[in-house]
MILOGU-419791 format. One record per residue (C-alpha): residue number from 0; residue in one letter; x, y, z. Coordinates in steps of 0.02 Angstrom, whole numbers, plus 50000, padded with zeros to 5 digits. Each point is the difference from the previous one (the first is absolute). Example, Ala and Ser with C-alpha at 12.3 -4.5 7.8 and 13.67 -1.06 7.14 Angstrom:
BEGIN
+-----+--------+-------+-------+-------+
! num ! residu !     X !     Y !     Z !
+-----+--------+-------+-------+-------+
!   0 !      a ! 50615 ! 49775 ! 50390 !
!   1 !      s ! 50069 ! 50172 ! 49967 !
+-----+--------+-------+-------+-------+
END
This chain:
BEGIN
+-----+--------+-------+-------+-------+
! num ! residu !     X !     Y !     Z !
+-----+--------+-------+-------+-------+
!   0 !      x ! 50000 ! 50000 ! 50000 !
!   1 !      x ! 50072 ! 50155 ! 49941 !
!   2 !      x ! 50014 ! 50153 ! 50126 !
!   3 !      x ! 49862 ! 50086 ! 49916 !
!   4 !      x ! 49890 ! 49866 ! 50013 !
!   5 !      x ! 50056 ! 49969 ! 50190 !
!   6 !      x ! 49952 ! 50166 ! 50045 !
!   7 !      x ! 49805 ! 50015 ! 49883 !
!   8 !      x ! 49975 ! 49854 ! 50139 !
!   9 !      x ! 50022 ! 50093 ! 50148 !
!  10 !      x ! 49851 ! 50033 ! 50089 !
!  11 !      x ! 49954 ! 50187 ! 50032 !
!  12 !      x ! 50088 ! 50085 ! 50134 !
!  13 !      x ! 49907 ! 50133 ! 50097 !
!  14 !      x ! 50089 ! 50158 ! 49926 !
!  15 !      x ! 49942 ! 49892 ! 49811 !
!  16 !      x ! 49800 ! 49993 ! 50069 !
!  17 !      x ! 50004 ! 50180 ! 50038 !
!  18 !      x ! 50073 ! 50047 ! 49845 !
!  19 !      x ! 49869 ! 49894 ! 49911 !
!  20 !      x ! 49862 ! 50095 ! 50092 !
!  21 !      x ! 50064 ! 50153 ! 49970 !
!  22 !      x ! 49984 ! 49972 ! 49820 !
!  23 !      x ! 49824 ! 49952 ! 49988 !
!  24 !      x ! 49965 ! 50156 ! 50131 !
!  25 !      x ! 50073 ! 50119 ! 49854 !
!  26 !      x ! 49931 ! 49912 ! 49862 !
!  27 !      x ! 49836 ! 49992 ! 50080 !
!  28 !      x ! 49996 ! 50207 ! 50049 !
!  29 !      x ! 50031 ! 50021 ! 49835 !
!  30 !      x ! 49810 ! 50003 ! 49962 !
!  31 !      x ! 49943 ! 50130 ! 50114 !
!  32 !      x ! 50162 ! 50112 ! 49987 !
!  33 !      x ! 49967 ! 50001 ! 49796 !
!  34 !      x ! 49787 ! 50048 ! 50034 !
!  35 !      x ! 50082 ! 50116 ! 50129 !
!  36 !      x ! 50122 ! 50082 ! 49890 !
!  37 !      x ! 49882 ! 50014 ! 49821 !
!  38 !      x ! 49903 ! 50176 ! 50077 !
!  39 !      x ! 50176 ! 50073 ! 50058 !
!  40 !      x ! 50046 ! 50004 ! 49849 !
!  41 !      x ! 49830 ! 50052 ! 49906 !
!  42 !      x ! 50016 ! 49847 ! 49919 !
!  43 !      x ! 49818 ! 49991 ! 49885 !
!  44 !      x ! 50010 ! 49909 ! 49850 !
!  45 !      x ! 50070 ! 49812 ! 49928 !
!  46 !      x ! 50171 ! 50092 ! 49912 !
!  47 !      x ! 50019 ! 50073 ! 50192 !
!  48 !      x ! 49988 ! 49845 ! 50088 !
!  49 !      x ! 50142 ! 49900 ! 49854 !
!  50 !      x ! 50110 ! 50163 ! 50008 !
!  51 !      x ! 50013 ! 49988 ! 50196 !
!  52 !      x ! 50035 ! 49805 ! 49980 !
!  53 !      x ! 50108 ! 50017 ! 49885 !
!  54 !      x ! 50120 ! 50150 ! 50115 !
!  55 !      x ! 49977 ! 49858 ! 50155 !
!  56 !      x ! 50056 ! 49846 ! 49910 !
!  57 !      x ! 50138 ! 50092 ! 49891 !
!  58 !      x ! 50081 ! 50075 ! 50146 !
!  59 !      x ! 49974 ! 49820 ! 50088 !
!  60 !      x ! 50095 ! 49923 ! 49872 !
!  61 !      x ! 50146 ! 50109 ! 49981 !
!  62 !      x ! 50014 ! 49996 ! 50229 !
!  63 !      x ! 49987 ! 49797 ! 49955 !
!  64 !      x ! 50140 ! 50018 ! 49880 !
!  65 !      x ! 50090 ! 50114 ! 50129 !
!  66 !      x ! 49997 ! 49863 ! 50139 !
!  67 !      x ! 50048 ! 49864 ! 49867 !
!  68 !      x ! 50177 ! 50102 ! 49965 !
!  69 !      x ! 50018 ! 50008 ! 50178 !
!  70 !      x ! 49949 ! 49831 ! 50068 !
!  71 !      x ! 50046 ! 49874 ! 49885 !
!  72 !      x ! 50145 ! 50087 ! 49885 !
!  73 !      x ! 50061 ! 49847 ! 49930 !
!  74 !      x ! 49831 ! 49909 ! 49948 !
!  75 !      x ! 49984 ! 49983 ! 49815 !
!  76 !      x ! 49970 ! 50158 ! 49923 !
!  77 !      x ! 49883 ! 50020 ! 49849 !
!  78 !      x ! 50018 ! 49937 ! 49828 !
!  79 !      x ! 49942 ! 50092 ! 49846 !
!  80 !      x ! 49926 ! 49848 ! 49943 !
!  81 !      x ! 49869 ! 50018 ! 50150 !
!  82 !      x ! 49936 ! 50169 ! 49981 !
!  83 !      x ! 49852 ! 49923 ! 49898 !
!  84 !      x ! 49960 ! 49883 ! 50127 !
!  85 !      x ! 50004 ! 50138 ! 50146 !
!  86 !      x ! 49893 ! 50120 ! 49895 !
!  87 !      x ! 49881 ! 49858 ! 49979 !
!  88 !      x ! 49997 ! 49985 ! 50201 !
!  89 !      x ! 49988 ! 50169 ! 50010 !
!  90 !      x ! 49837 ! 49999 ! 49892 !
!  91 !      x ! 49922 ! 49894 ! 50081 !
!  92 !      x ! 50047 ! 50004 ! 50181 !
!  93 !      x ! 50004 ! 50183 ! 50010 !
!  94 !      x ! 49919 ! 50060 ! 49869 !
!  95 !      x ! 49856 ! 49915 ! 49970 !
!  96 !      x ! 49978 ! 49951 ! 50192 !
!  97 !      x ! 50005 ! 50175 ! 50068 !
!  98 !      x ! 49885 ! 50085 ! 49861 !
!  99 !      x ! 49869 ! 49864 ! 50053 !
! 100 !      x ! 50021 ! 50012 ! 50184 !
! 101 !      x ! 50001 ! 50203 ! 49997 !
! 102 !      x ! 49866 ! 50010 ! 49895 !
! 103 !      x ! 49889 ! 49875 ! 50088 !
! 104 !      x ! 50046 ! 50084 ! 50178 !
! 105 !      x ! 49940 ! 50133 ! 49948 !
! 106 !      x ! 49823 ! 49915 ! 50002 !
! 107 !      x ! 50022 ! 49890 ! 50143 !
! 108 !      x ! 50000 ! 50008 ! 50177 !
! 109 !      x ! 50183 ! 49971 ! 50096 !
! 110 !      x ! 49935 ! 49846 ! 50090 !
! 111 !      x ! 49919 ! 49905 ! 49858 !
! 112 !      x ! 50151 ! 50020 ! 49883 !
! 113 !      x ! 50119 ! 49928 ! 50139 !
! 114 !      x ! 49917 ! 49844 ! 50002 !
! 115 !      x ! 49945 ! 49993 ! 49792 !
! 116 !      x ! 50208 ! 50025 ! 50001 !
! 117 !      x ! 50036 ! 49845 ! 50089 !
! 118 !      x ! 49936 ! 49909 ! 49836 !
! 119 !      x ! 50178 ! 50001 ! 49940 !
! 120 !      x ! 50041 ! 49856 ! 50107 !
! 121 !      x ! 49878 ! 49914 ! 49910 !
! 122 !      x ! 50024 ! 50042 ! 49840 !
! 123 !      x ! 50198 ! 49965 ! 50009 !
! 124 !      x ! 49973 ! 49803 ! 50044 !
! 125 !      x ! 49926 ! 49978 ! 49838 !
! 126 !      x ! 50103 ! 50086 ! 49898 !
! 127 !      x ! 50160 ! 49954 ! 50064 !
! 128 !      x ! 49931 ! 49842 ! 49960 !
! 129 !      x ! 49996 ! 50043 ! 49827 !
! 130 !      x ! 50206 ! 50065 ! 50000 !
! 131 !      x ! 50074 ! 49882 ! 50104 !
! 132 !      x ! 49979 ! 49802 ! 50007 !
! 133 !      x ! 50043 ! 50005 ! 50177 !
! 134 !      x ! 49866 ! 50105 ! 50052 !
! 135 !      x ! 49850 ! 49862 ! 49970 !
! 136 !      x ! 49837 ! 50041 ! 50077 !
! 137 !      x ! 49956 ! 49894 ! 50169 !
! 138 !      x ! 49852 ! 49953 ! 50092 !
! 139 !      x ! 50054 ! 50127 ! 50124 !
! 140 !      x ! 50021 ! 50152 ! 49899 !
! 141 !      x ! 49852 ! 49957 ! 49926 !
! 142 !      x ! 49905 ! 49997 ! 50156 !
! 143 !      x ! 50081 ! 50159 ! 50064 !
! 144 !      x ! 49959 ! 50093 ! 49822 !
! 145 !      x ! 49815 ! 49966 ! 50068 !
! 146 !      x ! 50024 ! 50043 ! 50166 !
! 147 !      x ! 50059 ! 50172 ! 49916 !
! 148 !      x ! 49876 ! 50017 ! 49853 !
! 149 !      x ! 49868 ! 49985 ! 50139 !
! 150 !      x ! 50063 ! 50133 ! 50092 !
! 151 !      x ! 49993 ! 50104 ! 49851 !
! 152 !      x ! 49795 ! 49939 ! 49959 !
! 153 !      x ! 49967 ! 50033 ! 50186 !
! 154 !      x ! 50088 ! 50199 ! 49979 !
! 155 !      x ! 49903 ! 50021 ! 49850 !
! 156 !      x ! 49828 ! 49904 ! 50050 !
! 157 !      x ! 49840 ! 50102 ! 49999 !
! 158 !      x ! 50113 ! 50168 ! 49992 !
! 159 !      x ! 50007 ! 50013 ! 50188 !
! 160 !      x ! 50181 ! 50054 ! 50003 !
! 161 !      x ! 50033 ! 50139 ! 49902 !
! 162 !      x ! 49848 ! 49997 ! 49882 !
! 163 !      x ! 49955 ! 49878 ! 49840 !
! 164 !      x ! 50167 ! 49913 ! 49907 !
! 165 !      x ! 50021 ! 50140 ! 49863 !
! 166 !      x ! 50116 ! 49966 ! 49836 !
! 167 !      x ! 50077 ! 50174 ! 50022 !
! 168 !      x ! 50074 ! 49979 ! 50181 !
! 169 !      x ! 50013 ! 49810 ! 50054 !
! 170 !      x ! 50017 ! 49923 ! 49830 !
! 171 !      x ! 50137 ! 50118 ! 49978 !
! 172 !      x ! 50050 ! 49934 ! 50167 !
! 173 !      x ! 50007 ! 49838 ! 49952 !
! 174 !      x ! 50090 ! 50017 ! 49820 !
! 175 !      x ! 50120 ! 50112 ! 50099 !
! 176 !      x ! 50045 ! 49819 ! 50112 !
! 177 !      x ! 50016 ! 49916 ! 49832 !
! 178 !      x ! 50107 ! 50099 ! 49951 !
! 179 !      x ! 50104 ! 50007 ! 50139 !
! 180 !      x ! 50009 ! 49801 ! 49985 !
! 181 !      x ! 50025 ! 49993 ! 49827 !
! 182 !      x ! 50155 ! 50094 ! 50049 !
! 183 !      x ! 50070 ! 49916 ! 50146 !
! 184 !      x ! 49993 ! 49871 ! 49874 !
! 185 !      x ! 50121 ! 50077 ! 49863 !
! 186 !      x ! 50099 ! 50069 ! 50148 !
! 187 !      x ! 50047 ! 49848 ! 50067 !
! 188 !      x ! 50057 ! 49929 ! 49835 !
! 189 !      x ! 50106 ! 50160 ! 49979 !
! 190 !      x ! 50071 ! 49995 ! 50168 !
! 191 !      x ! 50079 ! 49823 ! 49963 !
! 192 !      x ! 50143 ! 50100 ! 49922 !
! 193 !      x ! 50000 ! 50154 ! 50062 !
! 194 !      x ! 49985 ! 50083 ! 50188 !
! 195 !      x ! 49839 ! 50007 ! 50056 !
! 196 !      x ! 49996 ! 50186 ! 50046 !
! 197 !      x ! 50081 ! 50057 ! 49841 !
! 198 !      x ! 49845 ! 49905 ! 49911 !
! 199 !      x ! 49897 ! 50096 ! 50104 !
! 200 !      x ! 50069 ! 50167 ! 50006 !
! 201 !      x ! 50023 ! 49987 ! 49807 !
! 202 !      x ! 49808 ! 49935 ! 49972 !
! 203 !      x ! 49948 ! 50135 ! 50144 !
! 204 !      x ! 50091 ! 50148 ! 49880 !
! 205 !      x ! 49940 ! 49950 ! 49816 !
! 206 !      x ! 49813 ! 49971 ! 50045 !
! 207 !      x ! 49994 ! 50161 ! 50104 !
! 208 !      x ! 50096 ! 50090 ! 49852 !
! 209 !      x ! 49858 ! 49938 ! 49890 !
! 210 !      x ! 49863 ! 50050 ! 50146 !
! 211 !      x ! 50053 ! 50149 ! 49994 !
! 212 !      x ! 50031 ! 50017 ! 49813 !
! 213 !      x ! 49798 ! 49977 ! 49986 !
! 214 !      x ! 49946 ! 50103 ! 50130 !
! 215 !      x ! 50118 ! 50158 ! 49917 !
! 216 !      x ! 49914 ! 49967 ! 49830 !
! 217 !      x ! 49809 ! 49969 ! 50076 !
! 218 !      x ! 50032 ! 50177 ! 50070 !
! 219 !      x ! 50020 ! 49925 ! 50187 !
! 220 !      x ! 50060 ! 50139 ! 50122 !
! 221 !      x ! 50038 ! 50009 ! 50189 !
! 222 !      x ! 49893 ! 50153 ! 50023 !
! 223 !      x ! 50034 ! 50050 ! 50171 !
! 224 !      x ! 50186 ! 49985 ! 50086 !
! 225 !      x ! 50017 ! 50005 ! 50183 !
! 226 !      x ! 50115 ! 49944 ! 50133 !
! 227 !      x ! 49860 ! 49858 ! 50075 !
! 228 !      x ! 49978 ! 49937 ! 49833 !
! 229 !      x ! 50195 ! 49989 ! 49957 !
! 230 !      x ! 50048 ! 49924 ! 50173 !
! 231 !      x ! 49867 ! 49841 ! 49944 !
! 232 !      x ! 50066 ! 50002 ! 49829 !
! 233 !      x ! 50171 ! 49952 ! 50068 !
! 234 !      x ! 49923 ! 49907 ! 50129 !
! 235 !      x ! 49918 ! 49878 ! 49867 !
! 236 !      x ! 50170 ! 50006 ! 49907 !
! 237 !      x ! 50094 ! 49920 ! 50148 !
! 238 !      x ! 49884 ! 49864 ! 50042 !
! 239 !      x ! 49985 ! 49951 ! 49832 !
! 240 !      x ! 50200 ! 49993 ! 49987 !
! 241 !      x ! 50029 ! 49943 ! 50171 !
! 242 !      x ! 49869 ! 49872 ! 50014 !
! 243 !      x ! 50045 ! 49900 ! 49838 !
! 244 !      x ! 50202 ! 49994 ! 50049 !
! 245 !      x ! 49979 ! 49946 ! 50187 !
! 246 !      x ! 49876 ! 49866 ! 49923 !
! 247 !      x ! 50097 ! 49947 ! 49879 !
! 248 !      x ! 50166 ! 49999 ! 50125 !
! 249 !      x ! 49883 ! 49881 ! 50095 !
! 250 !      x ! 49947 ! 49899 ! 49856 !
! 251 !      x ! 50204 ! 49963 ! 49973 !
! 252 !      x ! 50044 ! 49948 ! 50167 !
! 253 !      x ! 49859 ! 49878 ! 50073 !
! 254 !      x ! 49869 ! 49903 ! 49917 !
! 255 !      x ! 49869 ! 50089 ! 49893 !
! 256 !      x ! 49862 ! 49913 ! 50073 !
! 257 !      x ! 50043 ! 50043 ! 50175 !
! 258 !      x ! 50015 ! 50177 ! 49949 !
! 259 !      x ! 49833 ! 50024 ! 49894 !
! 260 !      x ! 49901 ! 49915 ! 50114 !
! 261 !      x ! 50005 ! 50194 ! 50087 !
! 262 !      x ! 49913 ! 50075 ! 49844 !
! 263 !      x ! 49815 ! 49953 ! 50064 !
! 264 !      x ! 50020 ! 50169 ! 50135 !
! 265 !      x ! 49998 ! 50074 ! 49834 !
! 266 !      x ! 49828 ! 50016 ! 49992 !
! 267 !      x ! 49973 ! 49992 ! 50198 !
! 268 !      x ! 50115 ! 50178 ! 50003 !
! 269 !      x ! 49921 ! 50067 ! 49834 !
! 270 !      x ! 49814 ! 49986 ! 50076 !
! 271 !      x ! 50076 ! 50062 ! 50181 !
! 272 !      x ! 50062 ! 50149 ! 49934 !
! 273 !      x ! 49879 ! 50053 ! 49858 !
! 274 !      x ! 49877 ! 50004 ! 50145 !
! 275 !      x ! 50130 ! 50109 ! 50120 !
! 276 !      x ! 50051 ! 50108 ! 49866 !
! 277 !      x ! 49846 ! 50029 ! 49893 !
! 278 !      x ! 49850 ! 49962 ! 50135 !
! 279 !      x ! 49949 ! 49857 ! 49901 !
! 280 !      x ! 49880 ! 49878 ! 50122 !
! 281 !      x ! 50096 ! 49851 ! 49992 !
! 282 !      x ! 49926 ! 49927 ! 50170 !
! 283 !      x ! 49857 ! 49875 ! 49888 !
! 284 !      x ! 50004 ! 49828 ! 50022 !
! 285 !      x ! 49998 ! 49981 ! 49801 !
! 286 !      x ! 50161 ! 50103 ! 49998 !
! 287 !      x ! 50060 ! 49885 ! 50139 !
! 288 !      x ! 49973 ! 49841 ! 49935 !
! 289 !      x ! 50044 ! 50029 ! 49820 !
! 290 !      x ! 50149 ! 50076 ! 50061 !
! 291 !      x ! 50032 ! 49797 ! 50118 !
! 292 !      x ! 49955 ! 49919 ! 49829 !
! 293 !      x ! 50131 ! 50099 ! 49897 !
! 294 !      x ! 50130 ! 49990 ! 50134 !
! 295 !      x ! 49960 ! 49811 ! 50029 !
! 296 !      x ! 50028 ! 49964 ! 49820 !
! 297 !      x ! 50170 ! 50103 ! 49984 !
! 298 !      x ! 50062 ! 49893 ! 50137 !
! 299 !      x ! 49951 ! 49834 ! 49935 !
! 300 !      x ! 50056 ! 50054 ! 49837 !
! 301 !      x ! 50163 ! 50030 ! 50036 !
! 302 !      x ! 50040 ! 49872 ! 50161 !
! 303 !      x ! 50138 ! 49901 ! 49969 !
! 304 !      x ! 49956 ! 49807 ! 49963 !
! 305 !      x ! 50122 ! 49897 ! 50080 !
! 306 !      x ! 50154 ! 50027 ! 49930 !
! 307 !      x ! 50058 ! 50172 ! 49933 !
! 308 !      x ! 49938 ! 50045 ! 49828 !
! 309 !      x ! 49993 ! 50163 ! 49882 !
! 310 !      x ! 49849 ! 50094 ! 50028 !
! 311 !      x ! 49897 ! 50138 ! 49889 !
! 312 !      x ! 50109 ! 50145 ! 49967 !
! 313 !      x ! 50038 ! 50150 ! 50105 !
! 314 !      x ! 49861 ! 50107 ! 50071 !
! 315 !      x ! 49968 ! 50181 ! 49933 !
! 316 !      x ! 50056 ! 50143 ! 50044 !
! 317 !      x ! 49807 ! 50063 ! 50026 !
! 318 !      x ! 49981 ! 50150 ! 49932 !
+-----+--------+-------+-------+-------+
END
């Protein structure tokens, strides 16, 4: 056993768990602090929303990039030969994920979307499934995919949280967790030969240069500037950097499974703080016990079976 693989079979130390909670804390905070921050910045139209996605996950990129350089000098650098591949990611993980998931917040309440974006679990099992051999679909991430497409029907059921299911808020939702799987997908093909966090800082920089590339040309504007607004700009830029290298740092030194297992307080912060930060009631017993089903099924989903095995790829960097 190589010293790599000795050390992805460590279980997690307490300074690891922390770090692994503090991720999902940022990640899910992400949803309120962007609902928070649209006003602040007179923020009104589609073109606004992309152009203010597209400054947040451009600037995340390049800070990725940054820590990359700093941390891990001598990991492979980039090939030319690549830059197709990492525009693709970009397109799809950044790109095409964020103008779904901004858009769609925009019509959604905080608490709804942080469970709808749990969905990317799900959605990853089956189409990792489809890329890698190794990844085959089991009786037990089939029963947690039902556990967690449960949860969803219960958020959604007779429009008690958050209203009816409407096509231009949680379907966007929704697409927006495709997305994001789709991606974790490619990313983990790409990251076979290249560092991890240069894949994502790289991904991170094209599809926010191409966010913000159509919210320039739709006419998108930040129409009011002030010092609130600008502090949870660079708030959002941090987390999204800083969550995604400390994750993947983990991901490196124990076992994946052991570390994503911590991605179902996800949705537990995301609903906690939507309903701190924006008001939202979150104290229903349909919020509640979608919320158990979603959680349950993360867990089952991604528990280990047995002996130590690859798992669905990395977790996003929510929003």
């Amino acid at each position: 056993m190589s010293e790599l693989d000795r050390a992805s079979s460590l279980s997690l130390r307490p300074c690891a768990i922390l770090l692994a909670v503090l991720c999902t804390l940022l990640w899910g905070s992400a949803i309120p602090i962007v609902k928070i921050s649209s006003p602040l910045f007179g923020i009104a139209t589609a073109f606004d929303r992309i152009l203010f996605a597209g400054i947040r996950f451009t600037a995340a990129g390049l800070v990725t990039l940054l820590v990359a350089r700093f941390c891990s000098p001598a990991m492979h650098p980039f090939h030319v030969s690549r830059a197709a591949s990492l525009l693709g990611l970009g397109l799809v993980q950044t790109t095409a994920q964020y103008v779904c998931f901004y858009l769609g917040l925009a019509h959604a309440l905080g608490t709804r979307t942080a469970i709808l974006n749990t969905t990317s679990t799900f959605f990853a099992v089956f189409l990792a499934a489809l890329f890698f051999p190794t990844e085959r679909i089991t009786l037990k991430k089939l029963i947690g995919c039902l556990v967690g497409f449960t949860g969803i029907v219960l958020a959604n059921l007779g429009g008690a949280v958050g209203g009816a299911f409407s096509w231009n808020g949680d379907f966007l939702i929704l697409l927006s967790s495709f997305f994001f799987a789709l991606g974790s997908v490619i990313s983990k093909r790409l990251s076979r030969k290249a560092d991890p966090i240069r894949v994502a800082g790289a991904q991170l920089s094209l599809g926010g240069a191409v966010l913000l590339s159509i919210g320039l040309v739709g006419g998108g504007a930040l129409r009011s500037i002030n010092l609130q607004g600008l502090l949870l700009l660079l708030y959002l830029i941090f987390l999204s950097a800083a969550a995604f290298t400390i994750w993947t740092s983990l991901l490196r030194r124990y076992d994946a499974a052991s570390v994503s297992v911590y991605f179902f307080l996800l949705p537990v912060f995301g609903v906690a703080l939507s309903g701190l930060l924006l008001g939202e009631r979150i104290a229903l017993v349909q919020t509640l016990t979608a919320l158990l089903f979603v959680c349950t099924g993360i867990v089952i989903v991604n528990r280990p079976a047995g002996k130590r095995r690859n798992v669905p790829p990395t977790p996003r960097e929510i929003e």
